[in-house]
C-alpha positions as CSV (number, residue, x, y, z in Angstrom):
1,X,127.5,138.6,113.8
2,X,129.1,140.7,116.5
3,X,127.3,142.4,119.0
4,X,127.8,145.9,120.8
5,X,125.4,146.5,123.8
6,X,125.8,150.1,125.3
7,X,123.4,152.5,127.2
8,X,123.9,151.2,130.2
9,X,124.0,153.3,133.6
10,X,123.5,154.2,137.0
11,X,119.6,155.5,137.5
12,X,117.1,156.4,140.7
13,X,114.0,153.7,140.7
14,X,111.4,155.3,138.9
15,X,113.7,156.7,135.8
16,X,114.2,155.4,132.3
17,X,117.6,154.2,130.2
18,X,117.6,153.0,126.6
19,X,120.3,150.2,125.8
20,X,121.4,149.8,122.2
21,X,122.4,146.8,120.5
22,X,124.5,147.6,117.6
23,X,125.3,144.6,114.8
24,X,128.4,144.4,112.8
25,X,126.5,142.3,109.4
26,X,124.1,143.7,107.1
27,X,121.9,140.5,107.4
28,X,121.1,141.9,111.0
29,X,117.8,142.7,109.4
30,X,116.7,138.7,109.3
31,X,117.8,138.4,112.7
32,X,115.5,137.2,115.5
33,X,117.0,139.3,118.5
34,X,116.9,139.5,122.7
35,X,117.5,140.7,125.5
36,X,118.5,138.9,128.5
37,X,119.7,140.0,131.9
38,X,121.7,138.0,134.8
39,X,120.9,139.9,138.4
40,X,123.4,139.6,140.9
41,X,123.6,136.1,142.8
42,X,121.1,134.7,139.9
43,X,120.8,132.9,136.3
44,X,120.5,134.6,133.4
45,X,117.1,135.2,132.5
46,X,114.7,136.7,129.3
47,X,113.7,139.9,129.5
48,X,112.5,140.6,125.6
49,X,112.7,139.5,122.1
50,X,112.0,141.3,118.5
51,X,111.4,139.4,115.2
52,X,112.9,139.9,111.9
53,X,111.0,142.8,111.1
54,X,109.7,144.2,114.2
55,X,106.2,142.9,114.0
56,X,106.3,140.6,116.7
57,X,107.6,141.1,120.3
58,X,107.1,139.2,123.6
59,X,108.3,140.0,127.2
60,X,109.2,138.7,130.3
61,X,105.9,138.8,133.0
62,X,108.3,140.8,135.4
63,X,108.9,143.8,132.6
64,X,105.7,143.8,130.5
65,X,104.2,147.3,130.5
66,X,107.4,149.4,131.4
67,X,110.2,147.9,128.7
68,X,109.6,148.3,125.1
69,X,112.0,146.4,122.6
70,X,112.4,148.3,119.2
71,X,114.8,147.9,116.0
72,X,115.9,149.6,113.5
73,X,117.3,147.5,111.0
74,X,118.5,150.9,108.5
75,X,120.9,151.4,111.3
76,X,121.2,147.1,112.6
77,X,120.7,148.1,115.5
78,X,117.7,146.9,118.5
79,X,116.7,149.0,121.4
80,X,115.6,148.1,124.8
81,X,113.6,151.4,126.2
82,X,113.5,150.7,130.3
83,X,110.6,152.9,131.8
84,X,109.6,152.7,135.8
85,X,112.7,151.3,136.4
86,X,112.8,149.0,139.7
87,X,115.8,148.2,142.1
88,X,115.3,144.2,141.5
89,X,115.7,145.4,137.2
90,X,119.5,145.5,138.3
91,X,121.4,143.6,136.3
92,X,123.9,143.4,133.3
93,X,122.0,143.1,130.0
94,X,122.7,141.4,127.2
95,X,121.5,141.5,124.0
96,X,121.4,138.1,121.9
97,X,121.0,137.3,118.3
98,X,120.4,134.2,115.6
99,X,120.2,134.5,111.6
100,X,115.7,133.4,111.8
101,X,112.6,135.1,110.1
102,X,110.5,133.2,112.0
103,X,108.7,133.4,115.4
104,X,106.9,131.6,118.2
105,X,105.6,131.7,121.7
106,X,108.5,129.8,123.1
107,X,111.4,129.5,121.7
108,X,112.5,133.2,121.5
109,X,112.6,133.2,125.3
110,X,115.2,130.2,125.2
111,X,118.8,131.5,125.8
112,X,120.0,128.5,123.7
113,X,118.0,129.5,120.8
114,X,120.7,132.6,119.8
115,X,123.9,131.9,118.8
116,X,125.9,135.4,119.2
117,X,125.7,137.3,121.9
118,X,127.3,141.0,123.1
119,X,128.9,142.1,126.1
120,X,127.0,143.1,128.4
121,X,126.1,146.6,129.6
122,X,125.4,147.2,133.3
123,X,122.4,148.9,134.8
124,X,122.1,149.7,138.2
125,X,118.9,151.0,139.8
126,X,118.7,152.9,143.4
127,X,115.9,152.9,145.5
C-alpha cells in the first residue's frame, strides 16, 4: 500500500495540528497502522499505533494524554490529532502500515513490524 502523510506545519508550543495518513488500497481497513517520528540529531522513534478497526490504540509515554490516533477506514485514511504541542515534539512524522488484524502490547511499537511506510510530513513547534 502507498502511503500519503500531510498536515504537517509550523505551530507555537501549546497549539494543535492533525496529520493525515491517506492509503492508496482498499484493504487499508485490515491494516495495523503508526506513527513514528525522527527529531532532529536522533532515531526514529514510536509515537502511536491504531488496530484494524480502531478498537485498540497504544502510545508513546512522552505523548500519552495530548495525541490521539484515529481512523477512518470509509475514507483509508488514519489521523494523528497533536494537542499541547511541545518544542521537543519537533520532528518529521511518519505514518507506517502492515496488512495485520491483530494486536499486542509490543510489537506495534516495533518500526520493523510495518512494511510500507509514507513520506514524511514535518512539524515544527516554537517555544
Amino acid at each position: 500500500v502507498q502511503l500519503q502523510a500531510s498536515g504537517g506545519g509550523l505551530v507555537q508550543a501549546g497549539g494543535s495540528l492533525r496529520l493525515s495518513c491517506a492509503a492508496s488500497r482498499r484493504t487499508f481497513s485490515s491494516y495495523l497502522m503508526g506513527w513514528f517520528r525522527r527529531a532532529p540529531g536522533k532515531e526514529r522513534e514510536f509515537v502511536g499505533a491504531i488496530n484494524w478497526n480502531g478498537a485498540n490504540t497504544d502510545y508513546a509515554d512522552s505523548v500519552k494524554g495530548r495525541f490521539t490516533i484515529s481512523r477512518d477506514n470509509a475514507k483509508n485514511t488514519v489521523y494523528l490529532q497533536m494537542n499541547s504541542l511541545k518544542p521537543e515534539d519537533t520532528a518529521i512524522y511518519y505514518c507506517a502500515g502492515v496488512p495485520s488484524t491483530g494486536w499486542g502490547t509490543n510489537w506495534p511499537k516495533l518500526m520493523t513490524t510495518y512494511d510500507s511506510w509514507g513520506q514524511g510530513t514535518q512539524v515544527t513547534v516554537s517555544s
